[in-house]
N, C-alpha and C positions, 0 to 999 in steps of 0.2 A: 403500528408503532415501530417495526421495524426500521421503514423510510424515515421515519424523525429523529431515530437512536442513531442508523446510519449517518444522517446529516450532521449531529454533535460532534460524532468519531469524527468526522472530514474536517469540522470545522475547529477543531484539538489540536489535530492531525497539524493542520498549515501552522496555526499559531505556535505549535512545537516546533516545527520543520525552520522557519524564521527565528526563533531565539537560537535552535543547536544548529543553525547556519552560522551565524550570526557569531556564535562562539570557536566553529571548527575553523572558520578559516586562518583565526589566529594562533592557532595551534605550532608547537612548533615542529613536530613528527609534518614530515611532507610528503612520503612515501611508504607505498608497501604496508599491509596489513599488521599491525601491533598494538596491542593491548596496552602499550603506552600512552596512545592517544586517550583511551576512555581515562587515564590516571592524570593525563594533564584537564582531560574536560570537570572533571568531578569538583576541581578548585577555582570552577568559573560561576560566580553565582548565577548570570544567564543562562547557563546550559543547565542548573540544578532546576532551573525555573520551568524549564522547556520541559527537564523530565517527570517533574509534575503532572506540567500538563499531558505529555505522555502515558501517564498515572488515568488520568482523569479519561482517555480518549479510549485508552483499552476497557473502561467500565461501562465505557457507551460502547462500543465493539462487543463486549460479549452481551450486554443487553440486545443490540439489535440481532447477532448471532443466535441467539436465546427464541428471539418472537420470526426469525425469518431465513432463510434459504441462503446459500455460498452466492449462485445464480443471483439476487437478487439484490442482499446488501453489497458487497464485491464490486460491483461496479458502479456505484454509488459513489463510492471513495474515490470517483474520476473528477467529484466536485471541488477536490479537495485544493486543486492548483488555483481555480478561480475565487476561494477564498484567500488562499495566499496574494496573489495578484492585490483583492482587497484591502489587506494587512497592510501590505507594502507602500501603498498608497495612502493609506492613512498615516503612517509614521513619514512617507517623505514630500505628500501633497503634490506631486510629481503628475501632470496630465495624463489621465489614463485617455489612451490612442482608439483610433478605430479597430486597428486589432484585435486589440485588445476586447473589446467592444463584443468584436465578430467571434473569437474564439471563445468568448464566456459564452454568447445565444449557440452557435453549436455544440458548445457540449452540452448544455442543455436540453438543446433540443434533442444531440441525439442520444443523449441518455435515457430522455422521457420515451420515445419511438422503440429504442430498445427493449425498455423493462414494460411496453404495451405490448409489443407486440409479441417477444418472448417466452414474457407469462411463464414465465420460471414456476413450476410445479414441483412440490417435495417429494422424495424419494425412500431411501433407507437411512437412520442416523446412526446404523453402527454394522461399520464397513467389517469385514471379517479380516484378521490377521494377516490372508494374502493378499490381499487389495492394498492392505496399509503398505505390506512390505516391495510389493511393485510400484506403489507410487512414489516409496517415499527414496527407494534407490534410484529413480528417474533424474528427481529434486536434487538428489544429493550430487547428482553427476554435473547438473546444471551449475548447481551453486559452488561446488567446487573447481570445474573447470574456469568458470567464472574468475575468482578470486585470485586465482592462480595467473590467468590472463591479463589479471589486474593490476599486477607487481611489475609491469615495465609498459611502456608507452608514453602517450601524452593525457595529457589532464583531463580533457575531456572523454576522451576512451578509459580509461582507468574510471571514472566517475560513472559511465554508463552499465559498465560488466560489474560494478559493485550495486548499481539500482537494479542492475538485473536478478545477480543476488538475490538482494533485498526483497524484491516483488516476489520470487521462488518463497524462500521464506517465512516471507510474511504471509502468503497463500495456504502455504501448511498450516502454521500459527492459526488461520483462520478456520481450518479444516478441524484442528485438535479439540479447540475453543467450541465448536458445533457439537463435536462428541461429547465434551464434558459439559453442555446445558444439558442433552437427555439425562445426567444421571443429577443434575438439579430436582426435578421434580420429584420424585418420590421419596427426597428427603436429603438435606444436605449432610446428614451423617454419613452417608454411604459415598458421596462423591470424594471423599479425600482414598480409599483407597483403589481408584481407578485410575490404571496408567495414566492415561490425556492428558489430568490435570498437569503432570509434572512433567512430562513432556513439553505439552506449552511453554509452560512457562519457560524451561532450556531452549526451544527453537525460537520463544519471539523475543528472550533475552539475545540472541547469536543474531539474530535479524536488526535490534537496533542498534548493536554495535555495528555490523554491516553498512547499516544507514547513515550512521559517523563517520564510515571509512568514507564512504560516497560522495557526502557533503564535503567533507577536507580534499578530495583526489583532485576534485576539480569543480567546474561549475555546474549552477542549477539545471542549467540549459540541457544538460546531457545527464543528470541522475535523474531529474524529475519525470521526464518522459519513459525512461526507464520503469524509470516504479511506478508511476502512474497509470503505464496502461498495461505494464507486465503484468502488475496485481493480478488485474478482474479476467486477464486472460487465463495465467493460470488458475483460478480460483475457479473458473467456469468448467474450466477440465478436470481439473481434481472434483469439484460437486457434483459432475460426471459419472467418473469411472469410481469415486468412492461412494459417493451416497445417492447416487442411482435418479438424482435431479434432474428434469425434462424441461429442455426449453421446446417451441412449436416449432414444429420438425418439417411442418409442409413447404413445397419450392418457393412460392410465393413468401411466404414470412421469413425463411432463411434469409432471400434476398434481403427484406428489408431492414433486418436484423443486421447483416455484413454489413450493407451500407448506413448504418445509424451508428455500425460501434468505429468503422470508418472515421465517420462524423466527428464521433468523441476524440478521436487519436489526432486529428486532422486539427481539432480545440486546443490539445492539451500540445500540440506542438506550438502553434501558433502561439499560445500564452507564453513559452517557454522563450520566447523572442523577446518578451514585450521586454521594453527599456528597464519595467519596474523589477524585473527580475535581472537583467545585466549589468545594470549598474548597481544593482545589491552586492555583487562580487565583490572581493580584495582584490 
């Protein structure tokens, strides 16, 4: 069930990603990280829409977080562009290219090659206080040099170090979200007073505002590959070093493993060209 709740999340995911596109670019904040933008976005009903469905994609996200491993939903959410692609397509009936065509079956493919061969294996679900506190000073370095980097350049560099962000972020989000399904089962009285929950919620509120800076900075072409394949990178290191997750370690499988997630970033660049996404711009 994991892969199917996974699949929902991605497929949320795009349709969000497309209306609070769709809304950021006519924003009138054009620079620079500010809380102003989420105050002009809140008075667009399209981006209320998106946060909905935002709503809706994090209930599939911690259901599939709930039944399966960082390793294994995590990069799942690489499907998440060739939905978008589809969306897009259908509101503008615009010929989807060979390209296009080429980058949906590779990521496909090497998404599927990946999570065979990898065989993501569970680990520990509750990392110890220094584990948390080394990983999450790492992030923090990431995601603020980031942002900081963010505030002068060009549109497109300013959009990729804020998906970059985003991906740190939302990796965490995704890490905290794992810790607080273990303490789902033995009874949801006792889950409201476990740090995670409310943590989460604080870091994957700070991640979608991130994501708004992203979308507004500049174009899709350079956030989406960001976030897309930052995600399940870091998501795969953090399930790692916190929850002690085994992908198949042998020389053989690494290899194929490297070149299968290759595959995927090689897809989700490729999409990032496609017309249907460039000419979505302002």
């Amino acid at each position: 069930m994991a892969i199917v709740f996974a699949l929902a999340t991605a497929l949320c995911n795009a349709v969000a990603v497309v209306l609070q596109r769709s809304a950021t670019e006519t924003a009138a904040t054009r620079s620079g990280f500010s809380l102003k933008l989420i105050v002009q976005l809140v008075r667009k009903p399209i981006w209320l829409f998106g946060l909905a469905v935002t709503i809706g994609a994090t209930v599939f996200w911690v259901l599939a977080l709930n039944s399966g491993d960082l390793s294994l939903v995590q990069p799942i959410m690489v499907i998440e562009l060739a939905f978008i692609i589809a969306i897009l397509w259908a509101f503008s009936r615009s010929p989807v290219g060979l390209g296009d065509w080429v980058g949906t079956a590779t990521i496909v493919v090497g998404l599927g090659t990946f999570l065979y061969v990898a065989n993501p294996e569970s680990g520990n679900s509750s990392p110890g206080p220094a584990a948390w506190a080394f990983a999450a000073s790492l992030g923090l370095i990431v995601v603020v040099t980031s942002v900081i980097l963010a505030q002068s350049g060009s549109p497109t560099r300013n959009a990729a170090l804020y998906g970059i962000a985003t991906a740190v972020t939302y990796a965490f989000t995704a890490a905290l979200i794992k810790t607080v399904t273990a303490h789902i089962h033995p009874g949801w009285s006792t889950l409201f007073t476990h740090w995670p929950l409310y943590v989460a919620a604080l870091v994957g509120a700070t991640g979608f505002i991130m994501e708004q800076h992203a979308f507004q900075a500049g174009p899709l072409t350079a956030s989406q590959p960001a976030l897309i394949i930052g995600t399940p990178i870091a998501s795969i290191i953090i399930g790692i070093w916190l929850f002690d997750e085994r992908l198949s370690a042998n020389a053989g499988d690494v290899l194929v493993e490297t070149v299968a997630f290759l595959a995927m970033a090689f897809g989700v660049l490729r999409l990032t060209q496609s017309s249907l996404i460039i000419e979505s711009r302002s």
